[in-house]
C-alpha positions as CSV (number, residue, x, y, z in Angstrom):
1,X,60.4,167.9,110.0
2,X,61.3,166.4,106.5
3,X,63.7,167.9,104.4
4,X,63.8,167.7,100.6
5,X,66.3,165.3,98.8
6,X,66.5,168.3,96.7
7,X,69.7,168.7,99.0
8,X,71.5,165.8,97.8
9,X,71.1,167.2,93.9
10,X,72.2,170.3,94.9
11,X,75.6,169.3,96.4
12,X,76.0,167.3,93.5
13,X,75.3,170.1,91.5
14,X,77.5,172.1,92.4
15,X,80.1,169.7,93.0
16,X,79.9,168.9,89.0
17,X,80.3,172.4,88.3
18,X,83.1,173.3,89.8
19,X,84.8,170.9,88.5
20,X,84.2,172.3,85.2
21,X,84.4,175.8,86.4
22,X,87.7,175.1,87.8
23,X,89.0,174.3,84.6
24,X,89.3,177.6,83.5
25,X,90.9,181.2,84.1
26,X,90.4,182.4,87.4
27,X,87.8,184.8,88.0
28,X,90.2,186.9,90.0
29,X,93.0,187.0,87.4
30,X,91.2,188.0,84.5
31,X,91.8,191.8,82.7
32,X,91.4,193.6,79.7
33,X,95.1,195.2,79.5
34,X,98.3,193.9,79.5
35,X,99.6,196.2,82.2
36,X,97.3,195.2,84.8
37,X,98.3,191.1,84.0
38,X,101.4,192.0,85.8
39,X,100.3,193.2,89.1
40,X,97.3,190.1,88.8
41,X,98.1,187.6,91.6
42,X,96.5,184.7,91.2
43,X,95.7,182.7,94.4
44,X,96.5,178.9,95.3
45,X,94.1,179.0,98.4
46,X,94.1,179.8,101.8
47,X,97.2,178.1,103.0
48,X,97.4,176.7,99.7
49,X,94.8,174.3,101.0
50,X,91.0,176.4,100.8
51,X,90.5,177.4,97.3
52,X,89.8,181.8,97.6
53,X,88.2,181.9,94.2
54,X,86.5,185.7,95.3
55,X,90.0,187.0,96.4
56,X,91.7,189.8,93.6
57,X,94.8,192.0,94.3
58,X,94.2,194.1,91.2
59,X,93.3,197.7,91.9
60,X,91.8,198.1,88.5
61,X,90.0,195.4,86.7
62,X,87.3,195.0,84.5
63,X,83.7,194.2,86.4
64,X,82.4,190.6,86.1
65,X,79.6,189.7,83.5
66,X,76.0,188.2,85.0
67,X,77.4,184.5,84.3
68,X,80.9,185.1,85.8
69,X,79.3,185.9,89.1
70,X,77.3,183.2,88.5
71,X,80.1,181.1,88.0
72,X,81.8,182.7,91.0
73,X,79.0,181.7,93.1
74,X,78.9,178.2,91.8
75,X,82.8,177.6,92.3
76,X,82.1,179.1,96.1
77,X,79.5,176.5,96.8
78,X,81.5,174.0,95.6
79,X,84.5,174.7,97.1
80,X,85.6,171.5,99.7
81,X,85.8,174.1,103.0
82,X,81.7,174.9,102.2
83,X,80.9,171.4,103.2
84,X,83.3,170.9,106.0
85,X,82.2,174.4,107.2
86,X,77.9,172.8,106.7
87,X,79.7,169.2,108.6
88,X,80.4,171.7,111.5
89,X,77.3,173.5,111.5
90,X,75.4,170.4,111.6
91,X,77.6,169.2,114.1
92,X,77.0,172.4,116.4
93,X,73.0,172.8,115.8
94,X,72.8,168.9,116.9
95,X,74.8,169.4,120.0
96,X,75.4,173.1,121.2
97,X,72.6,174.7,119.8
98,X,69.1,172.0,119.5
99,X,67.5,174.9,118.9
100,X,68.0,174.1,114.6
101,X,68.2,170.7,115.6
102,X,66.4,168.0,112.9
103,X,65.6,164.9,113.5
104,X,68.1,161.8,114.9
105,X,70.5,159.5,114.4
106,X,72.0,159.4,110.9
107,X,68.6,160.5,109.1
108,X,68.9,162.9,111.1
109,X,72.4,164.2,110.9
110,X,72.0,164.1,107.3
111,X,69.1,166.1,106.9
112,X,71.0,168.8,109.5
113,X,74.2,168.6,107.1
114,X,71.6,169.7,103.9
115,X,70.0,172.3,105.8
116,X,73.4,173.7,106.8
117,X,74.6,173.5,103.3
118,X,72.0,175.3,101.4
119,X,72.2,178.3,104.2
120,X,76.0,178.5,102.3
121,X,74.1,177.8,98.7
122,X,71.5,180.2,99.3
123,X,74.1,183.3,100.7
124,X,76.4,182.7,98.2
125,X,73.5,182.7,94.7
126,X,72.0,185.1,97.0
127,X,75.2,187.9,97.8
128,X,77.5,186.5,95.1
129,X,74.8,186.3,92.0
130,X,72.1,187.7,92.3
131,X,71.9,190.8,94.2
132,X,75.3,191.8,92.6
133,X,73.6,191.2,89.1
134,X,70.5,193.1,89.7
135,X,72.4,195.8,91.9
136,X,75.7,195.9,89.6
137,X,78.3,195.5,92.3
138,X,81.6,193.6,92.3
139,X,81.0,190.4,95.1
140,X,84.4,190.0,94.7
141,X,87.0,190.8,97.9
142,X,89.6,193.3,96.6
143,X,92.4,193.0,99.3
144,X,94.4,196.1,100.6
145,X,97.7,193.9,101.1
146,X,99.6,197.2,102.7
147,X,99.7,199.4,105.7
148,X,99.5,198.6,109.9
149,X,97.7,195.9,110.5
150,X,95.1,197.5,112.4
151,X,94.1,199.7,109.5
152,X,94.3,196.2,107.0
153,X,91.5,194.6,110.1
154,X,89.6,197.8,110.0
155,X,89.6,197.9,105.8
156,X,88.8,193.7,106.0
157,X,85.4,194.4,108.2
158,X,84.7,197.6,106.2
159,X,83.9,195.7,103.1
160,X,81.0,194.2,104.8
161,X,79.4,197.4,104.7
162,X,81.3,198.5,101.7
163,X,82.2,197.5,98.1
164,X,82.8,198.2,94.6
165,X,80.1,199.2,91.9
166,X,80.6,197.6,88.6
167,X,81.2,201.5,87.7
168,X,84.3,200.9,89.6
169,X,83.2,203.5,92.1
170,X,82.4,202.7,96.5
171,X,78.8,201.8,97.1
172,X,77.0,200.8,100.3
173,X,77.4,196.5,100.1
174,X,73.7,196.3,99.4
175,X,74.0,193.2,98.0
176,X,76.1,191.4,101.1
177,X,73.8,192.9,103.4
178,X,70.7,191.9,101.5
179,X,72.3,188.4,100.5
180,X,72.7,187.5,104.0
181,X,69.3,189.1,105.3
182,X,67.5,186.9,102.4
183,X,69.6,183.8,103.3
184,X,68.8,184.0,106.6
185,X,64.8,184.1,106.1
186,X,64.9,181.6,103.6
187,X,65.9,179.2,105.8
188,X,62.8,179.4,108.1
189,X,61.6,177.7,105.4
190,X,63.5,174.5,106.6
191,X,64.3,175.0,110.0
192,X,62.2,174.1,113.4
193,X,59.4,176.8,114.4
194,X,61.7,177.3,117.2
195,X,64.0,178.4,115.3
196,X,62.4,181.1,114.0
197,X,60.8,184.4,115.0
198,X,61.4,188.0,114.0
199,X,64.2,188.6,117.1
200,X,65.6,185.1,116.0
201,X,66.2,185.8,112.3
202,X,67.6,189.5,113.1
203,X,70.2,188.1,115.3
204,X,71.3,185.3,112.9
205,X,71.5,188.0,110.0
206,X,74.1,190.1,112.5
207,X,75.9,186.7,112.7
208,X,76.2,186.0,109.5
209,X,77.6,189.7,108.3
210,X,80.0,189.1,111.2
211,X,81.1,186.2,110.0
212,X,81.4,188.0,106.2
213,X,83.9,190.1,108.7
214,X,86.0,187.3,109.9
215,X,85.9,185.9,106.5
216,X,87.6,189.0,104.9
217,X,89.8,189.2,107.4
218,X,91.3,185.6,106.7
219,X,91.7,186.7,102.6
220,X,93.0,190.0,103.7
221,X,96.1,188.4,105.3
222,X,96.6,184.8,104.2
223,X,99.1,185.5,101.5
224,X,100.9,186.8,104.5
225,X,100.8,183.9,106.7
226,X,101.6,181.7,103.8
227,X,104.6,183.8,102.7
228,X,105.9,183.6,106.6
229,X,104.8,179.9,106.5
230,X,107.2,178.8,103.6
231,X,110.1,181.3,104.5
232,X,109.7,179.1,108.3
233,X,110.1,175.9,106.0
């Protein structure tokens, strides 16, 4: 199965764009009043090391416009950890699972690394652009930061299922859900026929909203880790 070089121009893509993205305010930091400036936050990364550019602390903050979610989604699929996390993927599919397996040798791998990389291009424009846009909900991740820690795990996997509106009110997570669910079938496009299937594609949507979970669960307490890791040093 041949896969587009299309993959090539889309890491470069994005890797030009967040370069210029990255240039500007973050996303996370940016209100309308003064007041609110003082409780912003604005993040250096997960350990200082993986760029969280969907990661706010403000409780009250001004929705995003159509081309600062794009932007959001942009500076996501850019961001370093995406294609170490596609490296792994490709890694995994090759080995552990030949089910998604493409071709061999170095063609090969590379092909599996661009297939791996536009399922994380595809659910972020999917769940970070688009379906927020059309649906007009906030895909950013508004941390609780207080409380036990089982309540802070419980409010982390929540927000799979749950986010803001740009009305600032709750709303169902319509467009996670439906980001991850049109990800997920998109990629039959580019995967084996064994690797598709109705059962198949179910399952691999349930993974991937699990691992929305684990991932809010990491920018719900990594300013605490990294707090506990520079006191340690």
């Amino acid at each position: 199965m041949k896969i587009s070089y299309a993959f090539i121009s889309v890491a470069i893509f994005f890797f030009c764009a967040s370069s210029a993205c990255g240039q500007g305010t973050s996303l996370g930091d940016q209100t309308n009043q003064p007041s609110q400036q003082k409780t912003s936050r604005k993040h250096s990364g997960l350990l200082g090391l993986i760029p969280t550019y969907d990661v706010i602390d403000v409780k009250h903050v001004r929705p995003l416009t159509p081309g600062e979610k794009l932007r959001l989604a942009v500076q996501d699929s850019a961001n370093p950890f995406e294609f170490a996390e596609a490296a792994v993927k490709a890694e995994y599919y090759r080995g552990t699972n030949p089910r998604k397996k493409i071709g061999h040798g170095g063609v090969g791998y590379l092909k599996q690394f661009g297939a791996s990389y536009l399922d994380e291009v595809s659910g972020n424009m999917f769940g970070i652009f688009f379906y927020p846009t059309l649906l007009r909900q906030d895909p950013r991740y508004f941390r609780k930061g207080e409380g036990p820690i089982t309540s802070r795990i419980t409010y982390a996997l929540s927000r799979v299922f749950v986010t803001r509106g740009d009305a600032g009110g709750k709303e169902f997570n319509a467009s996670r859900v439906l980001g991850s669910a049109s990800s997920t079938i998109l990629s039959n496009a580019y995967y084996p026929p064994r690797a598709r299937g109705v059962g198949i594609t179910v399952g691999n949507i349930g993974w991937s909203l699990l691992g929305n979970g684990a991932s809010n669960i990491f920018k719900e307490f990594w300013p605490d880790i990294a707090r506990r890791v520079a006191k340690s040093h």
